[in-house]
Chimera marker file (.cmm) of the C-alpha trace (Angstrom):
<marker_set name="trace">
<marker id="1" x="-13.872" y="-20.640" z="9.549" r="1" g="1" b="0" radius="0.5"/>
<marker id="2" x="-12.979" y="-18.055" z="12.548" r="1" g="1" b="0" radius="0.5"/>
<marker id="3" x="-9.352" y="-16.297" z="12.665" r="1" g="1" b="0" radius="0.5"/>
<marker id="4" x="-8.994" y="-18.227" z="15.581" r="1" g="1" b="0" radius="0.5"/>
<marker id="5" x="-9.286" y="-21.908" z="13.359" r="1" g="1" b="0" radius="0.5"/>
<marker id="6" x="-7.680" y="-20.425" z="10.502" r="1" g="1" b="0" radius="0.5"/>
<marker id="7" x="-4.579" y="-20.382" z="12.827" r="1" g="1" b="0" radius="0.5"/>
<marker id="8" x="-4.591" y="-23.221" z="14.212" r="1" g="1" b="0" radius="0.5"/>
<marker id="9" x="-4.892" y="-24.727" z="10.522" r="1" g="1" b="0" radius="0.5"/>
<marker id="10" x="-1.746" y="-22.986" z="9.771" r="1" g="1" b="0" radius="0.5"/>
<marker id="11" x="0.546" y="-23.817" z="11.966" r="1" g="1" b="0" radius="0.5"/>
<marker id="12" x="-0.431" y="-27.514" z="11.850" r="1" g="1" b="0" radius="0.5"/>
<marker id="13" x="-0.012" y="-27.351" z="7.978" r="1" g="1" b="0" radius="0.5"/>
<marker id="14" x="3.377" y="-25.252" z="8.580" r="1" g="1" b="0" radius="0.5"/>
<marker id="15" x="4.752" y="-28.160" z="11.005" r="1" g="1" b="0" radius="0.5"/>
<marker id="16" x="3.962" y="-30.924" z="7.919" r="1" g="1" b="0" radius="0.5"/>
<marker id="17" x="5.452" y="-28.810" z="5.296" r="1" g="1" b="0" radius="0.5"/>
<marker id="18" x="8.821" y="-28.545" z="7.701" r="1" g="1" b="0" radius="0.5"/>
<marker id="19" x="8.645" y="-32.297" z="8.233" r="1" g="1" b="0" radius="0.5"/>
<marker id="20" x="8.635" y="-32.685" z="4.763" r="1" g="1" b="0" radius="0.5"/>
<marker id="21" x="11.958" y="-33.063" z="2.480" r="1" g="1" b="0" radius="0.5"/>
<marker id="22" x="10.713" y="-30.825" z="0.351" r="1" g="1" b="0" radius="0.5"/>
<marker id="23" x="13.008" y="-27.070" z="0.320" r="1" g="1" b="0" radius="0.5"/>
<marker id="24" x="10.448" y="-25.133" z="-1.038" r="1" g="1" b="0" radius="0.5"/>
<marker id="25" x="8.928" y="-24.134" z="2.382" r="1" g="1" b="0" radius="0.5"/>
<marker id="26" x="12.425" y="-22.892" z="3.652" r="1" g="1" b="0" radius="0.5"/>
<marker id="27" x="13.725" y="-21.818" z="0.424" r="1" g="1" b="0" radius="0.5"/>
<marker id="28" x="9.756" y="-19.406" z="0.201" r="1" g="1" b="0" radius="0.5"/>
<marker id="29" x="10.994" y="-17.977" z="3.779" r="1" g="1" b="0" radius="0.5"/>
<marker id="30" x="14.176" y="-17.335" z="2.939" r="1" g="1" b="0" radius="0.5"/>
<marker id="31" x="13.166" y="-15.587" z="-0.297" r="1" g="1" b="0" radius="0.5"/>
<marker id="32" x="10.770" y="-13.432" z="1.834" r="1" g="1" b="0" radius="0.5"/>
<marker id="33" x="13.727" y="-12.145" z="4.324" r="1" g="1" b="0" radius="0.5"/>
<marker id="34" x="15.496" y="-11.585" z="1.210" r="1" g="1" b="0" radius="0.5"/>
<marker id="35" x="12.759" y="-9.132" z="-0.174" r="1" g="1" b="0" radius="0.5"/>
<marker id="36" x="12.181" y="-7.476" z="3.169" r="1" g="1" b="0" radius="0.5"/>
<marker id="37" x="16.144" y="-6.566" z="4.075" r="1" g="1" b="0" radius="0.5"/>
<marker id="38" x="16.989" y="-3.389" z="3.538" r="1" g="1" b="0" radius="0.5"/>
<marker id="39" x="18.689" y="-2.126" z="0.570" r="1" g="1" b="0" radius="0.5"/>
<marker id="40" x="17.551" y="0.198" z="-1.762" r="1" g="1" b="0" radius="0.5"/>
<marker id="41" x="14.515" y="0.462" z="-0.238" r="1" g="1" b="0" radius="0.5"/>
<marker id="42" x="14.009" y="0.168" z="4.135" r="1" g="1" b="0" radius="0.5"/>
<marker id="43" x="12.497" y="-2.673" z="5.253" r="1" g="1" b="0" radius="0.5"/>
<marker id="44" x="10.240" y="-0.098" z="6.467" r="1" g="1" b="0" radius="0.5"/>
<marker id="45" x="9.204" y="1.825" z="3.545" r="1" g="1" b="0" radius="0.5"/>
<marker id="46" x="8.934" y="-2.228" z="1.824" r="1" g="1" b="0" radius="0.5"/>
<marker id="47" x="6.343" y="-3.414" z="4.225" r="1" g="1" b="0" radius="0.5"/>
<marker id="48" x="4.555" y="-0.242" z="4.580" r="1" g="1" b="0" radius="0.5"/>
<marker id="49" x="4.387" y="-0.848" z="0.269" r="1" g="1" b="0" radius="0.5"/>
<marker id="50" x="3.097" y="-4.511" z="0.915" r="1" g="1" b="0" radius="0.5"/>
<marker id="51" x="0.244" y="-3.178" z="3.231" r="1" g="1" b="0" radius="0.5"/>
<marker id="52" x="-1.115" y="-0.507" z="0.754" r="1" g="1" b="0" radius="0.5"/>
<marker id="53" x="-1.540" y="-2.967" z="-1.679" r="1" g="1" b="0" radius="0.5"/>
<marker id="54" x="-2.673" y="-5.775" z="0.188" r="1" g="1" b="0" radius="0.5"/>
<marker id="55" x="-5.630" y="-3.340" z="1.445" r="1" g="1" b="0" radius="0.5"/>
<marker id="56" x="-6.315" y="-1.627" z="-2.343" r="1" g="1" b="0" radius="0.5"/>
<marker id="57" x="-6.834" y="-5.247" z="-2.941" r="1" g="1" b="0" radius="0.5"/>
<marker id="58" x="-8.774" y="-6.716" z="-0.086" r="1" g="1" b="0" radius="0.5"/>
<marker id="59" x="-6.258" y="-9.232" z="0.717" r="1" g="1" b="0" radius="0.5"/>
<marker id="60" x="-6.393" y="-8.837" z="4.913" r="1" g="1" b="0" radius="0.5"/>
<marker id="61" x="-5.240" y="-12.632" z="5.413" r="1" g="1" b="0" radius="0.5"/>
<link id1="1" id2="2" r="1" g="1" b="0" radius="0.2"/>
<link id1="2" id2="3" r="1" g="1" b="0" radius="0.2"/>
<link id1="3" id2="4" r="1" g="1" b="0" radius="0.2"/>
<link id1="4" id2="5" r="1" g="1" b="0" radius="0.2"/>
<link id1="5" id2="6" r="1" g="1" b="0" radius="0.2"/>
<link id1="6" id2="7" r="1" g="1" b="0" radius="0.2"/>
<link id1="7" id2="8" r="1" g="1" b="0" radius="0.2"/>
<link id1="8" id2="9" r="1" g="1" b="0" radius="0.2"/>
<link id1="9" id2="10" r="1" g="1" b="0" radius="0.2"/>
<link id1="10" id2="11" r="1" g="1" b="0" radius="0.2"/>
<link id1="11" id2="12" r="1" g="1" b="0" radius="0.2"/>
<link id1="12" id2="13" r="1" g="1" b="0" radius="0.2"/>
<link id1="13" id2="14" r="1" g="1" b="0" radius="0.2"/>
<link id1="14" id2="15" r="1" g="1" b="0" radius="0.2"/>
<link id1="15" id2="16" r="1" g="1" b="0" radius="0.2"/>
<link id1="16" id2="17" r="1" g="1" b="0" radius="0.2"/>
<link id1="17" id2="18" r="1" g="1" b="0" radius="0.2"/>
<link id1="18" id2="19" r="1" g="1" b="0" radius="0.2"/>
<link id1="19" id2="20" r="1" g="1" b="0" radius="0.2"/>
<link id1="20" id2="21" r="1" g="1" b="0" radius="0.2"/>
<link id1="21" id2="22" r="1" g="1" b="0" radius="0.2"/>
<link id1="22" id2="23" r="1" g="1" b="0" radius="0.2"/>
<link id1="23" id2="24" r="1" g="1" b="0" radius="0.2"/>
<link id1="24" id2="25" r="1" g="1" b="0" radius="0.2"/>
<link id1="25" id2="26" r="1" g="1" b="0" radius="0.2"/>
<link id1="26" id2="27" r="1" g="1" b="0" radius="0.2"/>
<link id1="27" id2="28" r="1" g="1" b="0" radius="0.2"/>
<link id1="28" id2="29" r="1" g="1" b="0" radius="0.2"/>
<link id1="29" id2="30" r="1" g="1" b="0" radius="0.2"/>
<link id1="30" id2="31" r="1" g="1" b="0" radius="0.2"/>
<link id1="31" id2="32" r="1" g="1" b="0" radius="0.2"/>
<link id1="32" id2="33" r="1" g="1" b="0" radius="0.2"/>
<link id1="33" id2="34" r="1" g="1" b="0" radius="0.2"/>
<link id1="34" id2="35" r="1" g="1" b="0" radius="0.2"/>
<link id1="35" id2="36" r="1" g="1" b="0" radius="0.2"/>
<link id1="36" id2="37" r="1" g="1" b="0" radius="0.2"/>
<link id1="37" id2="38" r="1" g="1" b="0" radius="0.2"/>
<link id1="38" id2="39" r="1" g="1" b="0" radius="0.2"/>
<link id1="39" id2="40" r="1" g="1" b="0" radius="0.2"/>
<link id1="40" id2="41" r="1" g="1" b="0" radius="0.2"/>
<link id1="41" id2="42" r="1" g="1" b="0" radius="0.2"/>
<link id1="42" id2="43" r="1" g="1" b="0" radius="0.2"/>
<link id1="43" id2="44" r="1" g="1" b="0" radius="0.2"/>
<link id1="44" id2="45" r="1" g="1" b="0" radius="0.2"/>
<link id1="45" id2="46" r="1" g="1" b="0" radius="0.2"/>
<link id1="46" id2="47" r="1" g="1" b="0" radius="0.2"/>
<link id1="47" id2="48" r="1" g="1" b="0" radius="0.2"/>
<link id1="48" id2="49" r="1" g="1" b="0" radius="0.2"/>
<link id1="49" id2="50" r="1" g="1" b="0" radius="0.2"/>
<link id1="50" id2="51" r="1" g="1" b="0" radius="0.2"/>
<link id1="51" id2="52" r="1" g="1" b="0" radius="0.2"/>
<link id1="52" id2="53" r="1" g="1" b="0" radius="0.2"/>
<link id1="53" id2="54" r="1" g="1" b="0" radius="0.2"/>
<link id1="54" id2="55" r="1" g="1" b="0" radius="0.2"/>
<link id1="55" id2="56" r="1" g="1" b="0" radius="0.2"/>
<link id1="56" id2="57" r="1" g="1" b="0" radius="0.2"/>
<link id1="57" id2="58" r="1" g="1" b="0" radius="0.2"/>
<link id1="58" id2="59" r="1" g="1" b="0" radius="0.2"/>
<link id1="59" id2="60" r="1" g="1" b="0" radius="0.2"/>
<link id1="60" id2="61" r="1" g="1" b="0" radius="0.2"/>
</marker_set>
């Protein structure tokens, strides 16, 4: 499957999941603005974390 599909597959899937009455799909966003805020750590220094180990472990999606 191309980036380009891949995509296009998400955001379909992401518009059922919100049409569903289901809170797990907002509750997962909310927890992931919760992680990224700022606090002890910047948002900055949190994300720049995130992409270190999502590239020591090939995870690029």
């Amino acid at each position: 499957m191309h980036v380009h599909e891949r995509n296009v597959e998400k955001r379909r899937l992401n518009g059922v999941i919100l049409k569903s009455s289901m809170k797990v799909f907002e509750a997962f966003g909310d927890l992931g603005k919760r992680v990224y805020a700022d606090g002890a750590l910047s948002k900055k220094h949190k994300e720049l974390t995130a992409l270190a180990v999502a590239v020591s472990q090939n995870c690029f999606d």
